[in-house]
C-alpha positions in Angstrom: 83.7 -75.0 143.8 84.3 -72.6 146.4 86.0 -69.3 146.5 89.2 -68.8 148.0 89.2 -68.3 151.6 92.2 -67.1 154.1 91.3 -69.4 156.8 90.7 -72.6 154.3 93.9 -71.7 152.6 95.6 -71.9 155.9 94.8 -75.9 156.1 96.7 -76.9 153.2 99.8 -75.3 154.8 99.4 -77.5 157.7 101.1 -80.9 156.6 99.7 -82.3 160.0 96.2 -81.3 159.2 96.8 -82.6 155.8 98.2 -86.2 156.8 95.3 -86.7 158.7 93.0 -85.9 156.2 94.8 -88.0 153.4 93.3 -91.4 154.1 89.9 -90.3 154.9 89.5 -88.1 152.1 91.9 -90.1 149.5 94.0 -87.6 148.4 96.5 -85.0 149.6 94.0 -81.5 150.3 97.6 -79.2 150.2 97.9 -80.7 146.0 94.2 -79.7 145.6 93.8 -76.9 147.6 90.8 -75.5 145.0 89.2 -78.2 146.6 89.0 -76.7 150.2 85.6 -76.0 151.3 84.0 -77.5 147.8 81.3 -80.9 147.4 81.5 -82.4 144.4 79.6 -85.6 143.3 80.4 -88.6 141.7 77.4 -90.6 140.5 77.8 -93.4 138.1 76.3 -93.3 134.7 72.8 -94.5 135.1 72.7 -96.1 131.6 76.3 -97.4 131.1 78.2 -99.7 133.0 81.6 -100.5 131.1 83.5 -99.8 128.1 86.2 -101.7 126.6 88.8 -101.9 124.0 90.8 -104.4 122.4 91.8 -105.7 119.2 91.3 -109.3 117.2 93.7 -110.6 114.3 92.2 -112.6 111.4 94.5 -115.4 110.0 95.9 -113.1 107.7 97.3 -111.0 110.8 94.4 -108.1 110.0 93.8 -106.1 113.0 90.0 -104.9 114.3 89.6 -102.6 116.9 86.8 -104.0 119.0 84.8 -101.4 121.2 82.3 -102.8 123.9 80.1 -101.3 125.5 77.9 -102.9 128.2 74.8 -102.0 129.4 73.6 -101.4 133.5 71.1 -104.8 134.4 67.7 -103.8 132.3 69.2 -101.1 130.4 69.0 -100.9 126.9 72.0 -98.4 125.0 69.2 -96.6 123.4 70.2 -93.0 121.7 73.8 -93.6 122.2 76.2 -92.5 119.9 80.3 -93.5 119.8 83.2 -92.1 118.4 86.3 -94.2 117.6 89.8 -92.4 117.5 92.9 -93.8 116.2 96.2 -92.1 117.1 99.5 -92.4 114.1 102.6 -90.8 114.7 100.9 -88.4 117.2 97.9 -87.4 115.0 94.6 -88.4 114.6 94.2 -90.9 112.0 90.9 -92.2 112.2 87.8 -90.6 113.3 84.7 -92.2 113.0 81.4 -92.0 114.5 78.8 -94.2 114.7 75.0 -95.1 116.2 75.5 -97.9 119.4 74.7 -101.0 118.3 71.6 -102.8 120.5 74.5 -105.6 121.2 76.6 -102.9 121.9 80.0 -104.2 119.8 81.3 -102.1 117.3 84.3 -103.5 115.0 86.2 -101.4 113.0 89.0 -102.1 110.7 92.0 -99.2 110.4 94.3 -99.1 107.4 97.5 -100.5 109.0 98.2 -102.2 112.4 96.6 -100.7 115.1 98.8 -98.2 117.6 97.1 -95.8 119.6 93.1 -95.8 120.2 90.2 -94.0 122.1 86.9 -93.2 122.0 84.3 -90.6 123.2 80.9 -92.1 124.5 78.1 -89.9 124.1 74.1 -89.3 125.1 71.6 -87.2 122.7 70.2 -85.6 125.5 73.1 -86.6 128.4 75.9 -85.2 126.5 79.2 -87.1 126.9 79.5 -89.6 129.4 82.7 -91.4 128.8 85.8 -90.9 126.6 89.5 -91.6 126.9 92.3 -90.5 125.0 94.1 -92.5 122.2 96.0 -94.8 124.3 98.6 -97.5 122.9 97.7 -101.3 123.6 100.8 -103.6 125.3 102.1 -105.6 122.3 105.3 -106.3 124.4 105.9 -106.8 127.9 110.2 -107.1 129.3 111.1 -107.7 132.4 114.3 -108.1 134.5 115.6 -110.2 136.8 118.2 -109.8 139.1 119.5 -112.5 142.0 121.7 -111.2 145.6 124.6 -113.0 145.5 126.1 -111.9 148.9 126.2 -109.7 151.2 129.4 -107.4 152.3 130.1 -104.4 155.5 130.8 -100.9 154.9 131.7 -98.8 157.7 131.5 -94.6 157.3 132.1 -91.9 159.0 129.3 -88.8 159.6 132.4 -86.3 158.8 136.1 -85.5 158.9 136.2 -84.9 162.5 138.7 -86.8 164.6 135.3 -87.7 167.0 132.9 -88.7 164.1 130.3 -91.8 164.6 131.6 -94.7 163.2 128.1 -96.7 161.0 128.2 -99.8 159.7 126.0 -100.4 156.4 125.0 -103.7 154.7 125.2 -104.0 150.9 123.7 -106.6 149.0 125.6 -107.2 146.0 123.5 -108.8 142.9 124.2 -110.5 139.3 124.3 -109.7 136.4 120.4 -109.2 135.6 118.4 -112.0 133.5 116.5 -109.8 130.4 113.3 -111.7 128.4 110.6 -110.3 126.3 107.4 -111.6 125.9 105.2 -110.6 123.0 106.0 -109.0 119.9 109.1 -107.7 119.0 109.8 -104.6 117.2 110.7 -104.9 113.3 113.9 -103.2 112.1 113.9 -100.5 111.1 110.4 -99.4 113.3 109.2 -96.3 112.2 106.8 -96.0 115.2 110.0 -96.5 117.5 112.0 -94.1 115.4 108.8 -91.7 115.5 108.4 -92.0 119.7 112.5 -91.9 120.2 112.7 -88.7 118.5 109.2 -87.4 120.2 110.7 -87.9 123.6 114.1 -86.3 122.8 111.9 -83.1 121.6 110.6 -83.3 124.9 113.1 -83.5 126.8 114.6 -80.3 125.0 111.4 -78.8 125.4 111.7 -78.9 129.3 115.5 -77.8 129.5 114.5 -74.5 127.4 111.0 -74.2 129.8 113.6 -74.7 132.8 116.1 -72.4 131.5 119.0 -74.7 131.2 122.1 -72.7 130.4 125.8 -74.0 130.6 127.3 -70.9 131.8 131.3 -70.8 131.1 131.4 -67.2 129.9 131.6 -64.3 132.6 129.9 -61.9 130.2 126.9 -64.4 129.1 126.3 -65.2 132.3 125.5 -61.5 133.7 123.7 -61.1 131.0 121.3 -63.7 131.8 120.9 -63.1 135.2 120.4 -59.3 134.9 117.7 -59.9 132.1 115.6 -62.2 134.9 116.3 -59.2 137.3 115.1 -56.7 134.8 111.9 -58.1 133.9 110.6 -58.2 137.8 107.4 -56.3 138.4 107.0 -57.4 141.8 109.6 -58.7 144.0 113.2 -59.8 143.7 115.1 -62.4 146.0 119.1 -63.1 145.6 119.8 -65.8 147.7 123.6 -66.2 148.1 126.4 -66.8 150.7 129.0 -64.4 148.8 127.0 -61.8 147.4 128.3 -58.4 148.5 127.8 -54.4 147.8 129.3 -54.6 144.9 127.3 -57.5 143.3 123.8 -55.6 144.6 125.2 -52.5 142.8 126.0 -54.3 139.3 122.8 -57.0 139.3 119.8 -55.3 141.4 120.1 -52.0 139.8 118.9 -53.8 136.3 115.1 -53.5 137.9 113.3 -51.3 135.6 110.5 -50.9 138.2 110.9 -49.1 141.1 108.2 -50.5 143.0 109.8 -53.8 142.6 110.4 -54.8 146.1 114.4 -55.9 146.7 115.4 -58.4 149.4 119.5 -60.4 149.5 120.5 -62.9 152.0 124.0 -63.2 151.9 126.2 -64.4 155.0 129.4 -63.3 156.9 131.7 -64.8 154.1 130.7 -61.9 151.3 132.4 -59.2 154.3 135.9 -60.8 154.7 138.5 -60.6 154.7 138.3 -56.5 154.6 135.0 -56.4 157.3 134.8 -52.5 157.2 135.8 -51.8 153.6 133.0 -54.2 152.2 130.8 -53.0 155.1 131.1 -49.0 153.7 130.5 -50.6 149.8 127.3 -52.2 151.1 125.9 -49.1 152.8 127.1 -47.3 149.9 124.8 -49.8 147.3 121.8 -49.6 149.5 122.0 -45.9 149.6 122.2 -45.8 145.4 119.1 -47.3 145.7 117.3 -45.0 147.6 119.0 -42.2 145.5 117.4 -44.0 142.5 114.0 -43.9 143.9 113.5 -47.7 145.6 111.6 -48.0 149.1 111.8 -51.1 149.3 115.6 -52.6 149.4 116.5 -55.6 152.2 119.9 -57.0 152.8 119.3 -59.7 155.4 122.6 -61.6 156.3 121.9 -64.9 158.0 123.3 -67.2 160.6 125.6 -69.6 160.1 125.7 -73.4 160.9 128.7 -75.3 162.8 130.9 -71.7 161.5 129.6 -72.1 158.0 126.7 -70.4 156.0 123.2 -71.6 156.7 122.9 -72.0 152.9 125.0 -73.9 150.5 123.4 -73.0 147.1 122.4 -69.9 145.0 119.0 -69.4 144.3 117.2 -65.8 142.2 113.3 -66.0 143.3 111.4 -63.3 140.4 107.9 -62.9 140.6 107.2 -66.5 141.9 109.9 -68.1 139.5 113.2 -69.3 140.8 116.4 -70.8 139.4 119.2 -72.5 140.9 123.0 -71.4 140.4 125.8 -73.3 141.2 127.8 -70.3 141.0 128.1 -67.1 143.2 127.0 -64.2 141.2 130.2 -62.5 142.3 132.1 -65.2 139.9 129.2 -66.7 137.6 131.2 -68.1 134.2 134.8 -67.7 136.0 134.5 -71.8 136.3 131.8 -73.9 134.2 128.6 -74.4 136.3 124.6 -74.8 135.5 122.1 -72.3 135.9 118.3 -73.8 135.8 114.9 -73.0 136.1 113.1 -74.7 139.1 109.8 -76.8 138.1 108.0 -76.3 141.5 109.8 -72.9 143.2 107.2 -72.9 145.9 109.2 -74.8 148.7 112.1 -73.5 148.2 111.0 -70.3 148.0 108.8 -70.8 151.2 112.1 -72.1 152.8 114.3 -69.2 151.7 111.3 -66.8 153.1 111.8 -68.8 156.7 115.3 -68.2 156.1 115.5 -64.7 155.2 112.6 -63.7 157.8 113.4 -65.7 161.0 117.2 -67.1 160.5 119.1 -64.2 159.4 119.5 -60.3 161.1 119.2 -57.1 159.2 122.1 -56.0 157.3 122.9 -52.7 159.6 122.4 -54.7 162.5 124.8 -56.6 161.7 127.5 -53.7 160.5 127.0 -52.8 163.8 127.7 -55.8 165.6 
């Protein structure tokens, strides 16, 4: 693996450079950019060609896991060893290892029906050369069908505008779908599907309170919130938002405990109206707080607008590398309900609001002057 280079780094960044290299090298270089500038092998085992799992039924309806292991053309599976895992209601309820068999078939027999299996293939001297993780077998396989019944013409229009193109879309309607199920069907009640159902809601919980998905409909909650994110920077702060004026940088920013956080807003034209000079004076005033406080580094960007609007719609707070989205200005977060969340990959947007704030946008004083 390679150490990280400036000039490598560069290549992932160039989605050009990185399309190119996608079908030669099988994969996209900017998702793996570790990768850049490393070799790494893949050799297939030299003793091992294929293992397999699946399971038998007796007449009695008995499960057996079977596990297969076949052998390379004039290999023998001498000094193998395997390890059978069976998975219950997300833990492990069978562990079992055993010596490889010369016909390399190993049957084993778990107290109840079989749900979730795996197994970790292993060499006395080699060390591990195959495994995979308790995985559930396909008892039941649905499908759905649905037939177009007709086809029908929408026309829209681009905008409101007297002038606006005119398109013309096709929509294929469809029927009702056709639903069948092939396989085993689930017993009522099913624990396992009681046990998964409730497995997945956890999770989904779990990622709204990773994402920090608040309901904001309280004024006070919701500046509380924000101004502990602010708080806790140790590097860098970025307030992204169309109506964010002196006053808000006064009663949000001055939360940072640090003063060598660095402090950057992008607002727009639309936080200065309709009183241009008054909110003008309150934002020099803020800025000048700041440097009263102690902070070098505070940057109020205000940038251009598109067809007589703001160049930005949304809200965004970028903290240390993190960023969540607002559907409320900060000047009026909880005055009407709206969501405030966590974003699960910040780097884009942050990259865009950088290109924004560095190359779109004029510096605040530049702008008071203007």
């Amino acid at each position: 693996m390679a150490s990280a280079d400036p000039y490598l780094d560069s290549l992932a960044d160039d989605l050009r450079a990185c399309d190119w290299l996608a079908p030669r090298i099988h994969f996209r270089i900017e998702e793996y950019p570790e990768l850049l500038g490393s070799l790494v092998l893949v050799a297939p085992d030299p003793q091992v060609e294929k293992v397999s799992q699946y399971f038998v039924r007796d007449a009695e309806k008995n499960e057996r896991l079977v596990t297969q292991v076949q052998a390379r053309p004039g290999q023998k599976l001498d000094h193998l060893q395997l390890t059978i895992l069976e998975e219950r209601f997300g833990a492990i309820s069978t562990f079992r290892q055993l010596n490889m068999p010369p016909n390399g078939i190993v049957v084993t027999e778990g107290p109840a029906e079989i749900r979730a299996s795996g197994y970790f293939l292993s060499h006395s001297e080699r060390g591990l050369i195959d495994f995979q993780t308790p995985t559930p077998f396909i008892r039941t396989v649905g499908f759905s069908m649905e037939v177009a019944s007709r086809t029908v013409k929408l026309q829209t229009r681009d905008s409101k505008k007297k002038n606006a193109d005119v398109k013309e879309h096709q929509i294929t309607e469809r029927m009702p779908p056709i639903s069948n199920l092939i396989g085993d069907t689930a017993r009522q009640p099913d624990p396992y599907t009681r046990f998964w159902d409730a497995a997945a809601d956890r999770n989904v919980s779990n990622q709204a309170r990773s994402s920090d998905q608040r309901w904001i409909d309280d004024p006070n909650e919701g500046r509380k919130f924000i101004r502990g994110l602010i708080g806790g920077a140790r590097h860098d702060v970025l307030i992204a938002d169309g109506f964010f004026g002196g006053e808000e940088l006064g009663s949000y920013l001055h939360f940072v405990r640090r003063l060598s956080v660095n402090i950057r807003v992008l607002t727009s034209r639309e936080a200065f109206g309709p009183d241009r000079s008054a909110a003008v004076q309150q934002m020099k005033a803020s800025i000048a707080s700041f440097h009263q406080r102690g902070f070098k580094n505070v940057i109020v960007r205000v940038m251009e607008n598109s067809g007589g609007m703001p160049l930005l719609h949304d809200r965004f707070l970028a903290v240390d590398g993190a960023a969540w989205f607002t559907g409320n200005s900060l000047n009026a977060i909880g005055q009407r309900e709206s969501l405030v969340i966590k974003l699960p990959d910040p780097k884009p947007v942050i990259r865009r609001l950088e290109e924004i704030f560095e190359g779109e946008s004029e510096d605040f004083f530049s702008f008071a002057e203007s």
